[in-house]
Structure formats: C-alpha cells, structure tokens
C-alpha positions as YAML, in Angstrom:
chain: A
units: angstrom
residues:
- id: 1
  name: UNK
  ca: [-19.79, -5.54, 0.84]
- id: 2
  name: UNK
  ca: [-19.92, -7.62, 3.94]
- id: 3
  name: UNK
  ca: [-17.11, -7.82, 5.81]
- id: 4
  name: UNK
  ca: [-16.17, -11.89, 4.92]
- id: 5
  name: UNK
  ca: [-16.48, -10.32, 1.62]
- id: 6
  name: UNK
  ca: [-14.10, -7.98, 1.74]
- id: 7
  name: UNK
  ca: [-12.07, -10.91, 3.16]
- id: 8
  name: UNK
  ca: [-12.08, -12.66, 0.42]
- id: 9
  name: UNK
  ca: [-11.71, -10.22, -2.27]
- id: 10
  name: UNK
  ca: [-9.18, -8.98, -1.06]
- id: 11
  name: UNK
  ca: [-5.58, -10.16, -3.22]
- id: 12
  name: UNK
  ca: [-2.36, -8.81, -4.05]
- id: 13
  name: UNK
  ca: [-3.35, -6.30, -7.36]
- id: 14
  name: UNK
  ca: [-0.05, -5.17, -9.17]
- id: 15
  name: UNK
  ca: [-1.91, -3.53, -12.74]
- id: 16
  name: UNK
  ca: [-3.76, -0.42, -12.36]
- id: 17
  name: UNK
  ca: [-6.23, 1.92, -14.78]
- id: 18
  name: UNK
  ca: [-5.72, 4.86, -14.75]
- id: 19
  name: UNK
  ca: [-8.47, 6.44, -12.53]
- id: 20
  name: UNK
  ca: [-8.27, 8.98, -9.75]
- id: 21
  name: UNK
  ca: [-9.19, 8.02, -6.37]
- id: 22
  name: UNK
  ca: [-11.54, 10.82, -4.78]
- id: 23
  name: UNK
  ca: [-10.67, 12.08, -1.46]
- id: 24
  name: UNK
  ca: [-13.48, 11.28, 0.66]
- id: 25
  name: UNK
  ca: [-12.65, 7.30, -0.06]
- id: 26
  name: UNK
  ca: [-8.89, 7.90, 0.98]
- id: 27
  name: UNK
  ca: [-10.09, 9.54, 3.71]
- id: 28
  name: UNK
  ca: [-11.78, 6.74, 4.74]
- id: 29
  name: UNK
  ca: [-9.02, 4.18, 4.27]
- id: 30
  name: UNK
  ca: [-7.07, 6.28, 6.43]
- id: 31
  name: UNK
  ca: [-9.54, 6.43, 9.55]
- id: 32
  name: UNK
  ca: [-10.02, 2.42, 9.15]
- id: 33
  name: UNK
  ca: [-6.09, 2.76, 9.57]
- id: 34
  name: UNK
  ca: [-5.92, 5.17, 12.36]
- id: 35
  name: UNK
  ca: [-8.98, 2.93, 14.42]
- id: 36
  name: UNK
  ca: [-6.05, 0.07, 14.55]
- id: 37
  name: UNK
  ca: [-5.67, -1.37, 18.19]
- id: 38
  name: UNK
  ca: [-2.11, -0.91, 19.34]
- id: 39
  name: UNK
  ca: [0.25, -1.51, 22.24]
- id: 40
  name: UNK
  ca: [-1.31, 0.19, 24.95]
- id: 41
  name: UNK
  ca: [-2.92, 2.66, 22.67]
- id: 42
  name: UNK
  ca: [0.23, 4.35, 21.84]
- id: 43
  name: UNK
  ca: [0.09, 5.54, 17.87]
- id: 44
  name: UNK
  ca: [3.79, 4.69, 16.73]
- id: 45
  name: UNK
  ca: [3.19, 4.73, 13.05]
- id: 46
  name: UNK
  ca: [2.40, 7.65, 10.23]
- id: 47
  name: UNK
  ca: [0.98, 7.00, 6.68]
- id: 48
  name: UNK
  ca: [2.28, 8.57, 4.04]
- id: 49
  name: UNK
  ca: [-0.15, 8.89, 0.77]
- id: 50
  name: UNK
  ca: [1.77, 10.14, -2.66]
- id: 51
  name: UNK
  ca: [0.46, 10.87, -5.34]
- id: 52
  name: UNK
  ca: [2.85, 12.93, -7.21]
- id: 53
  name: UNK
  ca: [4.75, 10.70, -10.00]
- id: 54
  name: UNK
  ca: [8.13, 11.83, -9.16]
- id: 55
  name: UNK
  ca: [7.36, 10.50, -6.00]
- id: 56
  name: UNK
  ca: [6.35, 7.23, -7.35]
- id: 57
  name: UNK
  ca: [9.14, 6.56, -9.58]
- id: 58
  name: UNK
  ca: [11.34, 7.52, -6.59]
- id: 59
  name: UNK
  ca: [9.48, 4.59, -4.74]
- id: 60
  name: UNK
  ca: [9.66, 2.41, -7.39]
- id: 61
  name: UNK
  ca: [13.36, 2.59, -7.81]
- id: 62
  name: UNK
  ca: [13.67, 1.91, -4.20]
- id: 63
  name: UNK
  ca: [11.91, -1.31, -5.01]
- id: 64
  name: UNK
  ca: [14.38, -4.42, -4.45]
- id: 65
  name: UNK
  ca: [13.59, -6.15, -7.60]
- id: 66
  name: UNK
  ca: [13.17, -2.86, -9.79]
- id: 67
  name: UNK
  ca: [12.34, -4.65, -12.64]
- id: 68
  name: UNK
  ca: [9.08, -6.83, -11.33]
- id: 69
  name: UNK
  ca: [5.57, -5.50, -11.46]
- id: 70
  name: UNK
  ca: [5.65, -4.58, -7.64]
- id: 71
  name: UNK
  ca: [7.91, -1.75, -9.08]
- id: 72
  name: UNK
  ca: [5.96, -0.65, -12.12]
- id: 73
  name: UNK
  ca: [2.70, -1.36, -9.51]
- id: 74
  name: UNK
  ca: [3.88, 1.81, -7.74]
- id: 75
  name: UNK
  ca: [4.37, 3.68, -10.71]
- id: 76
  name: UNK
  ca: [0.92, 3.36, -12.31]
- id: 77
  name: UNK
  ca: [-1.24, 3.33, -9.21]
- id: 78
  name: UNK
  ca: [-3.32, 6.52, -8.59]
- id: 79
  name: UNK
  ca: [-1.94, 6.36, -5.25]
- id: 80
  name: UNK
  ca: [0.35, 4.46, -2.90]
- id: 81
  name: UNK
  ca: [0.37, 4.18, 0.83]
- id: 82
  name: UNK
  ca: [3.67, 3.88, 3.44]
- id: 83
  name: UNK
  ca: [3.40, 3.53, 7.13]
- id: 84
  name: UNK
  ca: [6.44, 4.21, 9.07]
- id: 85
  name: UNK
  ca: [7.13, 3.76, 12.50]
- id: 86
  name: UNK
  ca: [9.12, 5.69, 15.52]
- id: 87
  name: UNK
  ca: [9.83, 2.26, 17.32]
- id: 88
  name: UNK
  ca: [10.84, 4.94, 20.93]
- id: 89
  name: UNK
  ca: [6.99, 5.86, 20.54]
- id: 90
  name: UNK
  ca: [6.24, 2.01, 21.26]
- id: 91
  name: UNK
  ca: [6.99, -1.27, 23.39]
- id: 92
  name: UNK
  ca: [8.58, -3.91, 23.65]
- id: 93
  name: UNK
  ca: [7.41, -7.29, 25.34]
- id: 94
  name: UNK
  ca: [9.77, -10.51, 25.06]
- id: 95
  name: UNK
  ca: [11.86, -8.89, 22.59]
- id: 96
  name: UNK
  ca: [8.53, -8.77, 20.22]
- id: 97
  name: UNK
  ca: [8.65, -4.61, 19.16]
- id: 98
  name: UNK
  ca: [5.36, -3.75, 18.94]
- id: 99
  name: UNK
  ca: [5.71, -1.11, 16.27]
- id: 100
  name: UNK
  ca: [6.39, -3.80, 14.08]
- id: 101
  name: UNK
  ca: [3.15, -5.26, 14.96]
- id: 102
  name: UNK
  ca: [1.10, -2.13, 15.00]
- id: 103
  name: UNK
  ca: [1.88, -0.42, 11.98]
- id: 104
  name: UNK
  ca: [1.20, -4.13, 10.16]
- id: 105
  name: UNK
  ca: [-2.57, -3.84, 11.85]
- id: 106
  name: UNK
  ca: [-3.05, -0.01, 10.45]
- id: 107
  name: UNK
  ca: [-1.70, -1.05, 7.35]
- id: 108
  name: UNK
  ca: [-4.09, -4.26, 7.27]
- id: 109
  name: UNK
  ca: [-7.13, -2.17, 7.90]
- id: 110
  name: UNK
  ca: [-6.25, 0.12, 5.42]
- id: 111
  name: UNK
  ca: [-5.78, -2.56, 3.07]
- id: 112
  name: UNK
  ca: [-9.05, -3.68, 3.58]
- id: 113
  name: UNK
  ca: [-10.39, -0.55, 3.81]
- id: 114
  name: UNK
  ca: [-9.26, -0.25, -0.16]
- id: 115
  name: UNK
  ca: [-11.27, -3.38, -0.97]
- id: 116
  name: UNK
  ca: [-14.34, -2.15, 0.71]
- id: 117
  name: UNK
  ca: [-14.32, 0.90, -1.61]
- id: 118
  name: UNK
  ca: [-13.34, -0.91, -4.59]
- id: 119
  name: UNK
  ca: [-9.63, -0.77, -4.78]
- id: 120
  name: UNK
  ca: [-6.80, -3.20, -5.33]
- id: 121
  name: UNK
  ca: [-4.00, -3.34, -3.66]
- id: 122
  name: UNK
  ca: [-0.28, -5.01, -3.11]
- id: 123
  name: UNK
  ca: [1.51, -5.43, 0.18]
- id: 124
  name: UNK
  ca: [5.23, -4.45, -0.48]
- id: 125
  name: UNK
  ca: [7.95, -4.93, 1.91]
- id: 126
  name: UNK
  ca: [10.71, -5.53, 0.42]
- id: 127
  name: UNK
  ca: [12.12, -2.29, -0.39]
- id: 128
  name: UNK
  ca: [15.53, 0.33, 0.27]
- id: 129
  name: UNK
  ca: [14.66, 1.84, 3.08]
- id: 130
  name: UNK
  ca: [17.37, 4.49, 2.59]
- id: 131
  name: UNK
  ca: [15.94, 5.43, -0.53]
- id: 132
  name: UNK
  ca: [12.54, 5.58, 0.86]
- id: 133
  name: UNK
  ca: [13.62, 7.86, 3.56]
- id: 134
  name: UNK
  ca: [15.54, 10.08, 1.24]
- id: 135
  name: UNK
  ca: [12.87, 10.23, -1.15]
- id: 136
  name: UNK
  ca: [9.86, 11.55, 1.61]
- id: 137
  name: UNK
  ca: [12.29, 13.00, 3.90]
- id: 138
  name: UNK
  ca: [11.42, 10.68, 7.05]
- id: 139
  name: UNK
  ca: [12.99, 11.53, 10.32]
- id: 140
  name: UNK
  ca: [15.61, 8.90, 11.17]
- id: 141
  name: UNK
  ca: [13.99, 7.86, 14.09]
- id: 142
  name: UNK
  ca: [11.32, 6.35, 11.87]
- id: 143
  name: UNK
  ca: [11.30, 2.69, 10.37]
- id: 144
  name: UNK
  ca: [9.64, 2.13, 6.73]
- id: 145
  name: UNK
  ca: [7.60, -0.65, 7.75]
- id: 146
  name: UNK
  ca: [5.55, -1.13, 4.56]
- id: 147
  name: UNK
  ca: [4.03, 0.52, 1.35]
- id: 148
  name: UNK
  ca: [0.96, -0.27, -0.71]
- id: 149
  name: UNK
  ca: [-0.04, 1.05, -4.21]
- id: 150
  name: UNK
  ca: [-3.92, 1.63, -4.56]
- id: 151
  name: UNK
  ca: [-5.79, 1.86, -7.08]
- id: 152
  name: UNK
  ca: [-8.96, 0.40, -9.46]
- id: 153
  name: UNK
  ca: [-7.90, -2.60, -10.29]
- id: 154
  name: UNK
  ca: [-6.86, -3.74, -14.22]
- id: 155
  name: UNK
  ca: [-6.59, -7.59, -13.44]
- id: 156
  name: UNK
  ca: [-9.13, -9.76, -12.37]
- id: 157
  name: UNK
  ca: [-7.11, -12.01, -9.97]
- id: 158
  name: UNK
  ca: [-8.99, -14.67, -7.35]
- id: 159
  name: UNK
  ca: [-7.29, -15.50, -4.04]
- id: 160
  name: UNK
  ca: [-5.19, -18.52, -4.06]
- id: 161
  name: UNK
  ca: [-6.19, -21.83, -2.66]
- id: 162
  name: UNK
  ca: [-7.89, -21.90, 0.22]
- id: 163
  name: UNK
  ca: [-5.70, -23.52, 2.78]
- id: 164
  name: UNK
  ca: [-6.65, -26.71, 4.74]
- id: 165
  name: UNK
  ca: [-7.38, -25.57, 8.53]
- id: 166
  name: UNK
  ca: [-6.15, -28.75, 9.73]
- id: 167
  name: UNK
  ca: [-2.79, -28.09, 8.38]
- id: 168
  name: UNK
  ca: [-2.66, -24.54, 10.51]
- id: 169
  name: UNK
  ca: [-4.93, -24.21, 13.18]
- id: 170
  name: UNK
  ca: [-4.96, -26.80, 16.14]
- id: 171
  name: UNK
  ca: [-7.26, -27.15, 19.17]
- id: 172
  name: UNK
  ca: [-5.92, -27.52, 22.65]
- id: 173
  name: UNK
  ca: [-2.31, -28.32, 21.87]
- id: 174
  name: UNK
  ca: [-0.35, -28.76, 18.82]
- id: 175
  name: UNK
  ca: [-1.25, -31.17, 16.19]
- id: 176
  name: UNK
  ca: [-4.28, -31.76, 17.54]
- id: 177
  name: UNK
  ca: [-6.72, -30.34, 14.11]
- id: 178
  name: UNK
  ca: [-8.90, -27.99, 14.28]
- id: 179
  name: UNK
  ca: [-11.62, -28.80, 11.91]
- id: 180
  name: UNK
  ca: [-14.99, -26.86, 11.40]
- id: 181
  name: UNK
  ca: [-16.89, -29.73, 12.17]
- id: 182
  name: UNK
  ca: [-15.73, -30.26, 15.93]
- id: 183
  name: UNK
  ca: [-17.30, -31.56, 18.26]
- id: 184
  name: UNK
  ca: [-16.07, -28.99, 21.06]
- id: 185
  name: UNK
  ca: [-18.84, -26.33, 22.33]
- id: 186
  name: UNK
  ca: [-17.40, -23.37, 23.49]
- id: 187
  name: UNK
  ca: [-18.29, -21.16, 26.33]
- id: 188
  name: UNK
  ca: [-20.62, -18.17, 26.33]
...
C-alpha cells in the first residue's frame, strides 16, 4: 500500500475473525511505534500487546460502556495494544504534558502500521484505568493513555465523509480558507 493509502483505509474496526496475527507483522507495528518523534527524544510510553483471553475479558470489563462493541472488540481481537505513559519520564511546555502527546504519536503509527499489514483496528480511550492497571500490573507512576484491539477485519467499513478543508484548515490567519486550489506558492 502507499502511504495515502493506508491513510485512507484506515477506520475504526470493532468485529474481528478469528485469525492469528504472526509475529514478524506485530513486530513490525511495534518498531513503526517505537520510530515515533517525541519531546526531546525522551521515550515516556510502553506498549503492552495481550493476547491471552483472560486478559482480554479483563480489558473489556474495564471498558466504560461494557456492553458496546468497543468491549466485545477487545474480546474477539487476536490481539490488542495499550500504551502507557510515566508522565516524570517527559515534559511539560505551557502546561501541554507531552506524554500525552507522545504516546498518541506511537500509538498512531502503530495504528497505521496495522493497516499497512492488513489489520483493523479501534482507538479506545475511554476506559477504567484502575482496572487496567490492576489487570497488567502497571507501575503507578504510569498513565493508561490508550488501547487498540487488532486484528483481520470482519466488517467492511469506509471512512466517513470527507470533511470540507475550508471548514478546518485556514491560511494566514483564522477564517481565512484554505482551499486546494490557492493561489499562494510556497517557498522552496
């Protein structure tokens, strides 16, 4: 796939087959993680991959809405993903904590990653952290930023709309649309 490919096919998957994932591709998902840029090149975040379904259902469980098909998502994908952050191991600039913002760029790239090998995947944040921590025994300096189930996907689902540019990306100063058939030239 090309990488504006991967863009696009990439959507929020919640149904799963039931196929194994083999460990060369989750290796690679995790090195497109771990080549994230981050706040001065500091490495706040861990992944976490489970696969055993005790695990799983432990996750799920933590899942705010246990009863919506984020939950069961967790529960029948092959795999699923958590980073977690140490936000002492990062910085903070105009009250903006970069862990936050790092472990969201691993997570994207692995994310992607998933797509590129032919996986579907589901952005979860909403979630006990508590429980998440109890269930994978995390160190309490560690945030649960985010979790993912992965897995070959048992849905065909397209993105949603497109959305207008002109409504979210402006040019020079705000409100002034960006549109892709400007007549600025920009600088080599």
């Amino acid at each position: 796939m090309q990488f504006y490919d991967v863009i696009e096919k990439r959507t929020s998957i919640k149904k799963f087959k039931n196929t194994n994932i083999s460990k060369d591709k989750v290796d690679r998902m995790i090195t497109a993680a771990m080549m994230a840029p981050s706040w001065k090149n500091q490495t706040s975040y861990k992944f976490i991959i489970i696969d055993d379904e005790n695990k799983k259902n432990e996750l799920a469980n933590a899942i705010a809405n246990k009863t919506d098909e984020a939950s069961q998502s967790i529960k029948d994908a092959p795999i699923v993903a958590i980073v977690v952050a140490n936000p002492n191991e990062s910085g903070m600039v105009n009250e903006k904590e970069y862990y936050l913002v790092d472990s969201a760029i691993a997570m994207e790239h692995f994310i992607l990653a998933a797509t590129e090998e032919g996986y579907g995947t589901c952005w979860i944040g909403a979630f006990d952290e508590n429980s998440v921590k109890n269930a994978l025994d995390i160190p309490k300096d560690y945030k649960v930023i985010a979790m993912t189930p992965v897995g070959e996907a048992q849905e065909n689902k397209e993105h949603y709309d497109k959305k207008d540019i002109r409504d979210y990306v402006f040019i020079n100063s705000w409100n002034k649309s960006y549109t892709k058939k400007s007549n600025s030239q920009y600088k080599n």
